[in-house]
C-alpha positions, 0 to 999 in steps of 0.5 A, a space after each residue: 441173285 442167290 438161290 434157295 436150299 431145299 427147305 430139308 436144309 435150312 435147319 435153324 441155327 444160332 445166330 449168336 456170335 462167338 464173343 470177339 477176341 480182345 481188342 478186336 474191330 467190327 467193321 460195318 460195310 455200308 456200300 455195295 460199291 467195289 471200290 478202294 476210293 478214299 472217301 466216307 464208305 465202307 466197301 467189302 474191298 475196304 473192310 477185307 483190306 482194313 481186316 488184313 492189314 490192320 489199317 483203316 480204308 476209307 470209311 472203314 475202321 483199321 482191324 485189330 485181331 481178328 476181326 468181324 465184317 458185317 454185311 447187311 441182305 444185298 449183293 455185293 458185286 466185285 467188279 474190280 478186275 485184276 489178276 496176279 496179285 494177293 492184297 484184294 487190290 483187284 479181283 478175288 478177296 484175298 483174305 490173310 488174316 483171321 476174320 469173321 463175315 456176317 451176313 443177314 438172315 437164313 440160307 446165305 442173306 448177304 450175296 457176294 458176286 464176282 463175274 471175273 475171278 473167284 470170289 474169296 482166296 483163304 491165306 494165299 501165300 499159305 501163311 498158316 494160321 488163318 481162320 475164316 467164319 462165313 454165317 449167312 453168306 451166298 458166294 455166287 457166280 465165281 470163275 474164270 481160273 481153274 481152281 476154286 471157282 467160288 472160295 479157295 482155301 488154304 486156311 480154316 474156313 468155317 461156313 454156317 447157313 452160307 452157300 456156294 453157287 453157280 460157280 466154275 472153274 476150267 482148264 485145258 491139257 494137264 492143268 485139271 480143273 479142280 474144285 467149281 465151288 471150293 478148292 480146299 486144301 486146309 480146312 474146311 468145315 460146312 454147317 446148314 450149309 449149301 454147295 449147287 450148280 456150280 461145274 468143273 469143266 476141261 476140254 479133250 485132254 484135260 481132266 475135271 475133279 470136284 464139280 461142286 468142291 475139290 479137297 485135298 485137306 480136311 473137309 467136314 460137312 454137316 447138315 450140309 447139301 451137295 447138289 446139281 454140280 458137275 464134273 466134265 471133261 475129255 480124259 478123267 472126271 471125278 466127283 460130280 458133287 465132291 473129289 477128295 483126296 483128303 479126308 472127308 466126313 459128312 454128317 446128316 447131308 445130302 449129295 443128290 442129282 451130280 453128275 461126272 462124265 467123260 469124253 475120249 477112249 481110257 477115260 474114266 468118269 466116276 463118283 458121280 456124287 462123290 470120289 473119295 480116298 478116305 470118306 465117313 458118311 453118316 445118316 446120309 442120302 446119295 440119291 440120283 447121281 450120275 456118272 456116264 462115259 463116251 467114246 470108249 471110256 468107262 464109268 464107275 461108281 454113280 454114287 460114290 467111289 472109295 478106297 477107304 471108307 466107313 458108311 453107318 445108316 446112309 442111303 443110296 438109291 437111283 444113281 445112274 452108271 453100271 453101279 451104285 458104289 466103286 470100291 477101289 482097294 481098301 476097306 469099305 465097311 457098311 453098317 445099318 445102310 440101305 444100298 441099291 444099284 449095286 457094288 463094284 471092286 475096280 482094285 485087288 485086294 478090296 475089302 467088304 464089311 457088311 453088318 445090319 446092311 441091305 444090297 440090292 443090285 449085287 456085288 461084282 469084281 472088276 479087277 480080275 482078282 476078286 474081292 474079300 466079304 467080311 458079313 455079321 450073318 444079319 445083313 440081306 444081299 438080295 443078289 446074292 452076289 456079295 459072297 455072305 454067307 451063314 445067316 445072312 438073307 440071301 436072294 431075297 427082296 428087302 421089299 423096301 418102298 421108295 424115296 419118301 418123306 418119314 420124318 428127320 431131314 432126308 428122304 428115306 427108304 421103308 420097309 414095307 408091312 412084311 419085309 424080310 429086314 424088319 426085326 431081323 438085325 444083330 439081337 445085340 443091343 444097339 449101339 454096344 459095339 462090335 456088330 450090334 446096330 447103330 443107336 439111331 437110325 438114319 432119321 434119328 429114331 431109336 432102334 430097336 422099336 420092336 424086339 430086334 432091330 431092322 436091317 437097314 438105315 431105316 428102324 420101321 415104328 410099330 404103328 401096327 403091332 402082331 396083334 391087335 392091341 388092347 384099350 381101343 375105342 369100338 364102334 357103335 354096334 353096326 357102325 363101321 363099314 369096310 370095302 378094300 380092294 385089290 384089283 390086278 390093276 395096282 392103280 384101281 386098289 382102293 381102301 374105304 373105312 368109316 367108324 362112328 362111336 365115341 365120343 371124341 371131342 373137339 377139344 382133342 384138335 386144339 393142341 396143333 395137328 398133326 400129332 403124329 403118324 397115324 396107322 390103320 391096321 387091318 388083321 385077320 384070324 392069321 395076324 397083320 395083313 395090312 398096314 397104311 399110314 398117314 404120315 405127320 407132313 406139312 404139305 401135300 404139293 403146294 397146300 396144307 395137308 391137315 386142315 381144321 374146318 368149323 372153328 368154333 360151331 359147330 365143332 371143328 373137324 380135322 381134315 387130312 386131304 392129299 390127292 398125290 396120295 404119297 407116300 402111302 396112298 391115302 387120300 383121305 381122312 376126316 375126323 368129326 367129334 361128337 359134341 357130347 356123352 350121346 353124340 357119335 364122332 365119327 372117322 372116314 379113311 380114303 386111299 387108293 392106288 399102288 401106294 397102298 401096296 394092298 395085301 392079297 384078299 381072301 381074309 379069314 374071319 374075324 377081321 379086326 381094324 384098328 386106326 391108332 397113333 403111333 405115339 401120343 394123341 387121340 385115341 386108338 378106334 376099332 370095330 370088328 367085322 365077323 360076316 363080310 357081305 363080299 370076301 374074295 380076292 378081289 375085294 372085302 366089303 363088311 359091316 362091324 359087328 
């Protein structure tokens, strides 16, 4: 069985392999089977043997160097028991020579299984000088020992676009369980690779660290997902998705849905995505992790818990303990991220660096001897409890939306039309040093888009400029019509637009749609009251959102329909092109519900509105509406001008 990752991380790589060391062998595995029986196949065991010692094993040809194992997309079930020995005669793949394993196909093609040991043991006897390259592999269902459930490595290890999954280890008394699907006490390095469900387990007296990888090395991971692991035990739990004691930097990567928790008095559960001595996270998601303690035990760090560590345009929203984030002695400096649920100092002498960044949920002391804040002036703290000072934005709401799809690989947080973070950062240029915003945001985007840049992980487009901007196609005289709507019932807010003029032609749909995010604007006489965008996404639930209708003739239209109206309320959008200079095209906007995040009514005439790209593609339309029929504040309802 191997299991998908999320589609956000299964970005296309390159299959192409490194060239092969002079003198070196391809050994083709061509049976399932787990067996050393001298005949014709050439088993995983055989290869892994063959590769090892330079001999051939049955139908496998002798290794020379180091060598590339080729799978082919089956499973590969190691049925072999045995224990207690490092020459893959039984159980686990010892691996003591340098090799590379190919699997086929995305995501972890070839599926290796072990339902009585682990599944792979990197360098054994700690020999140094092994290097192991694992493309398109899924290791799955490792156990039965209380370290590395799935993969234990003492070498280099290298994984691309390979998992690990539903792995475990346990144990009891002092002997911690360590690692549910690597133990790494070398080298690891992860790329568009997975680590999920798998679990570290020990009973009341025993404590469990690294439900998803233990590392006590170098642990590098990349585009890389760490979800729906655990960390479970009586007396200590660290690191629901990842315990290191090492050093662990991770890259455009996702840690979502961990969880650790304890069971006995004293106990201490925490980290629940992450416990981390030494931890550099960029453009990252910590999302919806858990730590949770019992029978007098304490929790700390729902998301991460670290002594030392630099966070630079990452998130961290919905994990569940008392806090978000434990520092615990060091340094901890915060640069252009998005943090909620708050900050916890758990050991004196913790120090705070905040620049470009946003804290919601505070900033409190559990040592008992306070903690040191060191902040740039151009951070938002919506407590007021971080200690900054000067500047900053303090006891104010960053009025950030949820968790949404906005381009780039992970689910980000924006700011909503008239937050206090937009434009608000250091004015220094981007990425200059000192406490000037990162060059990118968190999705990759550009900072800064307006004057300055935003506070935060998330650099906010100008899809709605302060004004309305110049070249925009008008309405047809009386041709456009408005109703907005803003109920005391957030559910029954409501945006209706149509614009007829043009023309636009049919020609404008046949390059591929969408083009880009799309924003409706709507300005009175005091500048923007309103933006809502339709966003560039594929799929609203389980079907397309954009859509061509009439191919051919009559012209196409473009159909935007989502009913779950996410991120921003929009259900509807319907372009119809003219077919010629005297024939109108035609738009039709539809939104509802608290997604809108309407603004309060009561507008001051003229009211102009303004549908635009925010980059490339078909024209900007407006019409202006100067003699509403209906202007209170509950609703707006026009005719253009």
């Amino acid at each position: 069985m191997r299991l998908s990752l999320p589609l956000n991380a299964l970005l296309v790589v390159s299959t192409t392999l490194m060239p092969l060391a002079v003198g070196a062998t391809t050994i083709t595995v061509n049976s399932p089977h787990d067996g050393l029986e001298a005949d014709s196949y050439c088993t995983l065991r055989k290869a892994i043997i063959a590769s090892n010692t330079d001999t051939a094993q049955g139908g496998c040809p002798a290794g020379n160097g180091t060598d590339t194992i080729v799978l082919t997309a089956i499973e590969y079930p190691l049925t072999l028991t045995g224990a207690d020995e490092d020459a893959a005669a039984t159980g686990d793949l010892d691996i003591t020579d340098s090799v590379d394993i190919v699997g086929q196909g995305p995501g972890g093609g070839s599926d290796i299984d072990a339902f009585y040991d682990r599944v792979l043991d990197i360098d054994p006897n700690h020999i140094g000088g092994i290097t192991v390259t694992l493309t398109h592999i899924s290791i799955i269902d490792g156990g039965g020992v209380a370290q590395g459930g799935g993969i234990r490595n003492a070498g280099t290890l290298i994984m691309q676009d390979s998992s690990v999954e539903l792995s475990s280890v346990t144990s009891s008394g002092s002997v911690p369980a360590e690692g549910g699907a690597i133990y790494n006490s070398g080298t690891l390095q992860m790329i568009h690779s997975g680590v999920q469900f798998n679990g570290a387990g020990s009973d009341a007296a025993g404590q469990a660290l690294g439900g998803g990888i233990a590392n006590s090395g170098t642990l590098i991971l990349t585009n890389t997902v760490v979800d729906r692991n655990g960390a479970h035990a009586g007396s200590g739990a660290a690191g629901g998705g990842v315990a290191s004691t090492g050093t662990l930097t991770m890259t455009d990567s996702e840690i979502a849905q961990n969880s650790v928790s304890t069971t006995e008095a004293a106990a201490l559960a925490s980290g629940g995505g992450i416990d981390a001595q030494t931890l550099t996270l960029t453009r990252t998601l910590v999302y919806n992790n858990r730590a949770s303690a019992t029978g007098g035990g304490d929790a700390a760090g729902a998301g991460l818990r670290v002594t030392d560590g630099t966070l630079v345009n990452s998130t961290l929203t919905g994990n569940t303990a008392p806090v978000s984030l434990a520092a615990s002695g060091g340094t901890v400096t915060f640069s252009n991220d998005s943090i909620d649920g708050g900050i916890v100092t758990l050991v004196a002498g913790t120090t705070l660096v905040f620049q470009n960044t946003i804290v919601e949920g505070g900033c409190a002391d559990l040592s008992g001897s306070g903690f040191m804040t060191v902040a740039d002036d151009y951070n938002l703290d919506a407590a007021d409890t971080c200690q900054m000072s000067g500047s900053d934005l303090r006891g104010i709401d960053p009025m950030l939306q949820g968790l949404e799809p906005h381009g780039g690989a992970r689910l980000t947080r924006a700011p909503l039309i008239g937050s206090p973070v937009i434009d608000a950062g250091n004015p220094a240029i981007p990425g200059s040093g000192g406490g000037a915003c990162e060059t990118p945001d968190q999705r990759g985007e550009t900072r800064p888009q307006g004057p300055r840049c935003d506070i935060g992980a998330f650099e906010a487009p100008v899809a709605c400029p302060p004004a309305p901007r110049s070249g925009c196609a008008a309405a047809s005289t009386g041709r456009s019509r408005v109703k907005l709507v803003d109920d005391t019932t957030d559910t029954k807010d409501q945006v209706r637009w149509t614009w007829s003029g043009g023309p636009f032609f049919a020609s404008d749909f046949q390059t591929g749609f969408p083009y880009t995010n799309l924003a409706f604007c709507v300005y009175d006489g005091t500048g923007l009251r309103l933006r809502v965008e339709v966003p560039e996404i594929e799929t609203c639930g389980t079907t397309s959102c954009w859509q061509l209708a009439h191919v051919g003739t009559p012209p196409p239209r473009l159909f935007y329909r989502n009913p779950l109206l996410t991120p921003n309320g929009v259900s509807v959008v319907k372009f119809t092109p003219g077919t010629g200079p005297d024939v109108r095209g035609k738009i039709t906007l539809k939104g509802a519900g608290p997604n809108l995040h309407m603004m309060a009514l009561g507008l001051t005439s003229p009211v102009v509105i303004q549908f635009a790209p925010e980059e490339g593609g078909i024209q900007c339309q407006e019409a202006t509406f100067s003699a509403p029929t209906e202007n209170d504040s509950r609703t707006f309802k026009a005719k253009s001008d």
